[in-house]
C-alpha positions as YAML, in Angstrom:
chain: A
units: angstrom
residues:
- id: 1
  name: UNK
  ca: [-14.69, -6.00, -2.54]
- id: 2
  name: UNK
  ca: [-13.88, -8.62, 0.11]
- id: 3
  name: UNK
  ca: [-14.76, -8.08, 3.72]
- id: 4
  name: UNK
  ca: [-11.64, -9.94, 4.72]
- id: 5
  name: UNK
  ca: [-9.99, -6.71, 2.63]
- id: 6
  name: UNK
  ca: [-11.69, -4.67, 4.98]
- id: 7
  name: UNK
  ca: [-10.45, -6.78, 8.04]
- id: 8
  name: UNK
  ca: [-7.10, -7.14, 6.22]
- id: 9
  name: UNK
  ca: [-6.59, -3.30, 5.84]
- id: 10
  name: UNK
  ca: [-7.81, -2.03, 9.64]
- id: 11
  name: UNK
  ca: [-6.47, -5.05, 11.68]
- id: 12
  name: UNK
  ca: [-2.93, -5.52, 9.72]
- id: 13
  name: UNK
  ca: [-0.36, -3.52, 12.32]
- id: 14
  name: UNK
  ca: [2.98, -3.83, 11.75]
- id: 15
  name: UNK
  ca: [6.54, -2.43, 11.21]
- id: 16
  name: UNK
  ca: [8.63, -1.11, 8.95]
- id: 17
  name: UNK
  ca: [11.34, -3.62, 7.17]
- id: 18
  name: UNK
  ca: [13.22, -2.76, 4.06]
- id: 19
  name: UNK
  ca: [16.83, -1.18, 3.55]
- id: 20
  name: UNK
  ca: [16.47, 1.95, 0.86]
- id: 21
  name: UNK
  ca: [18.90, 2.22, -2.20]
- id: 22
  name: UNK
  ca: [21.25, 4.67, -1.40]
- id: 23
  name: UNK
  ca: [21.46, 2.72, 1.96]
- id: 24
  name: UNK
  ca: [22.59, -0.07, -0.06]
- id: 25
  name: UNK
  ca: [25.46, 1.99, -2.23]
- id: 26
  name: UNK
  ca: [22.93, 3.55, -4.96]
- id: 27
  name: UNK
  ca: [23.32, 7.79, -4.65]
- id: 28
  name: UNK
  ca: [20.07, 9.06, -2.82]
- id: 29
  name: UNK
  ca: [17.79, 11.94, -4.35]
- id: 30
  name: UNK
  ca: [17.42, 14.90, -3.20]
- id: 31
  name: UNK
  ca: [14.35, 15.98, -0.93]
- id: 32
  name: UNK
  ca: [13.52, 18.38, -3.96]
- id: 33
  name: UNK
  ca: [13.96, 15.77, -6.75]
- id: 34
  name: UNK
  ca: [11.51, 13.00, -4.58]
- id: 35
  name: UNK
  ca: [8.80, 16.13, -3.92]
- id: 36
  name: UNK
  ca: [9.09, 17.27, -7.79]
- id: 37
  name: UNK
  ca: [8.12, 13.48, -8.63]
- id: 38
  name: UNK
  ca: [5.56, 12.46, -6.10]
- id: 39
  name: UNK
  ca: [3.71, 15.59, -4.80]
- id: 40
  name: UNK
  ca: [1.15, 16.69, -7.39]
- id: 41
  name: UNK
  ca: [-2.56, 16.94, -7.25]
- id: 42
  name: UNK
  ca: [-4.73, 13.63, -7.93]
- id: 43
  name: UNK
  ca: [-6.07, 14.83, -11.18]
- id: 44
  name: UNK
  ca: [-8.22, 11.51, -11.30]
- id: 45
  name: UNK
  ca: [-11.86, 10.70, -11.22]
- id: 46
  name: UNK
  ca: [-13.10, 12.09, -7.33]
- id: 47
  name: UNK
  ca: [-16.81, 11.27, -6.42]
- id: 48
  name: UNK
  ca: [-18.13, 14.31, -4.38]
- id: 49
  name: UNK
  ca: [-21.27, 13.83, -2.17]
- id: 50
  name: UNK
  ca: [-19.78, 13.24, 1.63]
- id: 51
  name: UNK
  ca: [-20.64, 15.84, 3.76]
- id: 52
  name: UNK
  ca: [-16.81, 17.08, 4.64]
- id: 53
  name: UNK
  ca: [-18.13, 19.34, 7.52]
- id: 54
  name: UNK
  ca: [-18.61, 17.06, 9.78]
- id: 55
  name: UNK
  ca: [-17.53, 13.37, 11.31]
- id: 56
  name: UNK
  ca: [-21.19, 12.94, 12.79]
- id: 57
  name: UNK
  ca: [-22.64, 9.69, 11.50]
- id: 58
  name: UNK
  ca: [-19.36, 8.51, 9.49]
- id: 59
  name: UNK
  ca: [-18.06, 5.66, 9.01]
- id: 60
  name: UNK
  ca: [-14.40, 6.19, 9.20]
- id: 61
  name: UNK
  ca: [-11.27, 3.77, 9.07]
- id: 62
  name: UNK
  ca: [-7.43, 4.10, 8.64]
- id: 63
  name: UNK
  ca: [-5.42, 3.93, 5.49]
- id: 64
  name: UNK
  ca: [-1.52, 3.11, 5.71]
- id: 65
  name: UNK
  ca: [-0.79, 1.99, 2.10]
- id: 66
  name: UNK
  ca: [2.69, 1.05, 2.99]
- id: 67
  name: UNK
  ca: [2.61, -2.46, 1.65]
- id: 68
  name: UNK
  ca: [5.38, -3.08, -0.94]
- id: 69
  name: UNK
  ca: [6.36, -5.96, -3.09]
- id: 70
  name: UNK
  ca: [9.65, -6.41, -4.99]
- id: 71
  name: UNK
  ca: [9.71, -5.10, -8.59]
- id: 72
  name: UNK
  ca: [6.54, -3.06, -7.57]
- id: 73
  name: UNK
  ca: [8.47, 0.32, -8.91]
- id: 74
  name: UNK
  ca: [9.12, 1.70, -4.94]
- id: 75
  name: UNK
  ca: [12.39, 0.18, -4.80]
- id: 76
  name: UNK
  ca: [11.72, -0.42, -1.28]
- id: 77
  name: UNK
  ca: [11.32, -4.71, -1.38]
- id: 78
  name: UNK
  ca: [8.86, -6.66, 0.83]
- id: 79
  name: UNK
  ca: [8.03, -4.17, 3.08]
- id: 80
  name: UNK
  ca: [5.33, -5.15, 5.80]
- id: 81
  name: UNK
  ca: [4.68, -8.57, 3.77]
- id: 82
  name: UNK
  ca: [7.98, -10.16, 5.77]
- id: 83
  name: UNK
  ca: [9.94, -10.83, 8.49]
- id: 84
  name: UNK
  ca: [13.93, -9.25, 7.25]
- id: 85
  name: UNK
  ca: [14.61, -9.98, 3.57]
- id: 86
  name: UNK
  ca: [13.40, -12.69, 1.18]
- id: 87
  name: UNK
  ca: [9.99, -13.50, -1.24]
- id: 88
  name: UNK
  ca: [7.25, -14.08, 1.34]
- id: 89
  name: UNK
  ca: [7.33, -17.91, 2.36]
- id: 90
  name: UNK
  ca: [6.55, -19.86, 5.38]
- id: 91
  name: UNK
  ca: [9.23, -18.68, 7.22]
- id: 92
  name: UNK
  ca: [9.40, -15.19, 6.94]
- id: 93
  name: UNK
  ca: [5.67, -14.24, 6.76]
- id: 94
  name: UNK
  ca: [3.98, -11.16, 9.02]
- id: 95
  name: UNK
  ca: [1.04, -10.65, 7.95]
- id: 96
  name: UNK
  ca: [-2.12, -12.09, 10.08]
- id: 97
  name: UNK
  ca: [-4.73, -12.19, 6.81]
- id: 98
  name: UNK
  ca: [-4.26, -12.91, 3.12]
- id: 99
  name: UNK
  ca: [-5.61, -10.68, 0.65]
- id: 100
  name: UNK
  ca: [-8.08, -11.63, -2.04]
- id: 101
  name: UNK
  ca: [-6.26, -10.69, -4.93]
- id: 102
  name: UNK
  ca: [-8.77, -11.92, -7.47]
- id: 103
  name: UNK
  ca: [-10.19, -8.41, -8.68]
- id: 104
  name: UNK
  ca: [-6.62, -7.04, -9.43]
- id: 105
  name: UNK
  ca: [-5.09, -6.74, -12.63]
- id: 106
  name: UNK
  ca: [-2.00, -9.17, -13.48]
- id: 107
  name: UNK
  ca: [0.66, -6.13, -12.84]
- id: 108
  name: UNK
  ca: [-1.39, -5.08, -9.42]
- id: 109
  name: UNK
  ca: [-0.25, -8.61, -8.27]
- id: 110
  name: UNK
  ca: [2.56, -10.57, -6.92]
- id: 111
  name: UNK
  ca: [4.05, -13.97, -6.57]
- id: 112
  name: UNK
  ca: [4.98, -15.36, -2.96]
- id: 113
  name: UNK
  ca: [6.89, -18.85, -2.51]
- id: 114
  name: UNK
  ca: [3.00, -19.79, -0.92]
- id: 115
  name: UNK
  ca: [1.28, -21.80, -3.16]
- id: 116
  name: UNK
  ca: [-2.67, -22.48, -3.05]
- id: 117
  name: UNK
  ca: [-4.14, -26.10, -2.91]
- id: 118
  name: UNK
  ca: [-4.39, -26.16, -6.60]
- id: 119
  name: UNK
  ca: [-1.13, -25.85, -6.81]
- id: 120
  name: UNK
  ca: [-1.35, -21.80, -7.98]
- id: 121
  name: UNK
  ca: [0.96, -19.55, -6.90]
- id: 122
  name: UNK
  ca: [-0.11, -17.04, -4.38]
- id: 123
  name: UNK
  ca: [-0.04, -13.62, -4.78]
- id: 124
  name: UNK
  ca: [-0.07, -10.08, -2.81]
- id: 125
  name: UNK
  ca: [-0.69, -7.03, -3.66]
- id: 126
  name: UNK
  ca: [1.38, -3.33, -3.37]
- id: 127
  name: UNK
  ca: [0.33, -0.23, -2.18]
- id: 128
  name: UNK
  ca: [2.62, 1.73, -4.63]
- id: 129
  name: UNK
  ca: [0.81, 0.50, -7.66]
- id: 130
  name: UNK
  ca: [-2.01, 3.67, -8.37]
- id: 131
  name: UNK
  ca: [-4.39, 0.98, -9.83]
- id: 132
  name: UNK
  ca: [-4.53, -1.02, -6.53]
- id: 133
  name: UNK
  ca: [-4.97, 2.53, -4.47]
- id: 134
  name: UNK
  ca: [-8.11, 3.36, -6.45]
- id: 135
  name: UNK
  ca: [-9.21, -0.03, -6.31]
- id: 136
  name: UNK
  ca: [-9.26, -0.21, -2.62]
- id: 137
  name: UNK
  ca: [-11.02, 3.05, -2.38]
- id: 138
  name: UNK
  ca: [-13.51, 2.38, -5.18]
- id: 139
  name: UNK
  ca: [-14.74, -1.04, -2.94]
- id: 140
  name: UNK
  ca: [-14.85, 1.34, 0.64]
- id: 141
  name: UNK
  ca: [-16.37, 3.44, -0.95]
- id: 142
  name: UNK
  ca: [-18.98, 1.14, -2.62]
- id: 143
  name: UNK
  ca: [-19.37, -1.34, 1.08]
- id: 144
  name: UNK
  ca: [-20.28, 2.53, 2.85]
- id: 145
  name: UNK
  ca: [-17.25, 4.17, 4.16]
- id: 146
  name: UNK
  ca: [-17.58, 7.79, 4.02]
- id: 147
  name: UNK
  ca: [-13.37, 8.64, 4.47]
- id: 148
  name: UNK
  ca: [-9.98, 7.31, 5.37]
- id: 149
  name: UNK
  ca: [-7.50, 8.69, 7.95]
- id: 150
  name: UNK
  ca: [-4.31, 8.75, 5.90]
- id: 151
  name: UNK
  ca: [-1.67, 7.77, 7.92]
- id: 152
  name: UNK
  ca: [2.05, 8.74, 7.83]
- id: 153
  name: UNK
  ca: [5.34, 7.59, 9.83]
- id: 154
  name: UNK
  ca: [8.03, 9.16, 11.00]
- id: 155
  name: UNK
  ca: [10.33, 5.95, 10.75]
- id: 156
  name: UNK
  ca: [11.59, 6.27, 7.29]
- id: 157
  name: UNK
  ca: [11.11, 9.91, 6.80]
- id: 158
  name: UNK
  ca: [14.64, 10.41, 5.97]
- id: 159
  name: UNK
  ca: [14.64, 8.12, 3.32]
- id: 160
  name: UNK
  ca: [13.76, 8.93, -0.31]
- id: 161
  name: UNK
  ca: [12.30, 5.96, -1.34]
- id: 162
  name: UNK
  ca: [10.42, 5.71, 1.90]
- id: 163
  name: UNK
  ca: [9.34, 9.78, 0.80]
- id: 164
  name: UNK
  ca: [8.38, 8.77, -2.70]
- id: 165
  name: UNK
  ca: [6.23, 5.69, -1.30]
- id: 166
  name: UNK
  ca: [3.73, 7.52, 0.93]
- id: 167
  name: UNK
  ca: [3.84, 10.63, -1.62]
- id: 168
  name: UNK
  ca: [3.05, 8.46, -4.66]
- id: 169
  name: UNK
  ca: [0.33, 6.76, -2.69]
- id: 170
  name: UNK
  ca: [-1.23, 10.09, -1.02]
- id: 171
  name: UNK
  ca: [-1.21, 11.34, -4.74]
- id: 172
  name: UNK
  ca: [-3.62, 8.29, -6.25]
- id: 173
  name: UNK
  ca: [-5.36, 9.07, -3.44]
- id: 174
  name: UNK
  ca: [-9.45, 10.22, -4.75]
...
């Protein structure tokens, strides 16, 4: 893990920017048909040994998870990576920090129109993809944090796809 992930993750505070499908003409699911396919047990790998009594002596931070990239499987766009619509580029970027991507697998990553001074295209990362999830809590959890706040918002609540994002990430959760 990357302290700048760390940084990245706690400091990053911003607002919610993508239009859902069935805003854009595509029929919406139903509230039973997005809780049938996102609200399930993790049934992964959990590492037990944090005293869950108590906050004494924690080290605590938030989790949002609501990064999203296009073709990431949310169907939600760039949301939090930019400013309206569009790849991430110079002129639509709204993030503070860039993440290290290095440690990610080639479908936990992204391309941006941002290009490194090798000439590589930069890349981003999405909270919907399970992989990345784990990933992010396998490195807390190995740099000392005991537990995550999950955090939800009311913005999008209405909204399937906004439903299916934070229910699909809460479900990877360890």
């Amino acid at each position: 893990m990357r302290v700048s992930w760390i940084a990245y993750a706690v400091a990053t505070a911003v607002s919610l920017t993508s239009a859902t499908p069935h805003l854009r003409g595509a029929p919406a699911p139903s509230r039973e048909e997005v809780l049938a396919a996102t609200l399930r047990p993790y049934t992964g790998e959990s590492v037990h040994g944090v005293d869950t009594s108590t906050l004494t002596g924690k080290v605590m931070c938030g989790y949002q998870g609501w990064f999203n990239c296009e073709g990431d499987g949310a169907n939600r766009g760039w949301v939090h990576w930019v400013k309206g619509r569009g790849i991430p580029s110079p002129s639509n970027i709204k993030v503070d920090l860039w993440p290290d991507v290095s440690e990610l697998g080639a479908d936990e990553r992204f391309d941006t129109a941002f290009h490194h001074v090798d000439g590589t295209t930069a890349q981003i990362f999405s909270s919907f993809k399970e992989a990345t999830v784990l990933r992010h809590f396998k490195w807390m959890r190995d740099y000392g944090i005991d537990g995550v706040f999950v955090q939800r918002f009311v913005g999008g609540a209405r909204s399937a796809d906004f439903q299916r994002q934070n229910n699909t990430r809460a479900r990877a959760l360890p």
